[in-house]
C-alpha positions, 0 to 999 in steps of 0.5 A: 749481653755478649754471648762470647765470654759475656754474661749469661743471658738465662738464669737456672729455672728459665724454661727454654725451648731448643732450637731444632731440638724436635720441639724439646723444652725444660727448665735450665738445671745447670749453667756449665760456663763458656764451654762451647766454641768461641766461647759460648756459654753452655747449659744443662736443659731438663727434657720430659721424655718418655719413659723418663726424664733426660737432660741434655748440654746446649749452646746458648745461642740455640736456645729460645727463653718461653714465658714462665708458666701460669701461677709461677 
């Protein structure tokens, strides 16, 4: 799909890895649209960090799909 005004190429749920994001990774919690430059598409990525959980909006094309998780 074409990333710029195209169809999202993740789904909420998809576990994603960010690229250089220091080895953060989560789950897609929100699709928040075509909001990056050009027109491509953002989300909302659910980071486990101590002491809590953070979330943080990422650019489609610097986000990397991992396999699904044993037993899911």
């Amino acid at each position: 799909a074409d990333p710029v005004y195209g169809t999202p190429l993740f789904k909420l749920g998809d576990r994603v890895r960010i690229r250089h994001g220091y080895g953060w990774k989560g789950p897609i919690v929100e699709w928040r649209g075509p909001l990056a430059p050009g027109g491509v598409q953002v989300y909302r990525v659910r980071i486990q960090k101590r002491p809590k959980e953070e979330f943080i909006e990422v650019p489609e094309d610097q986000l990397i799909l991992l396999p699904p998780k044993p037993g899911r």
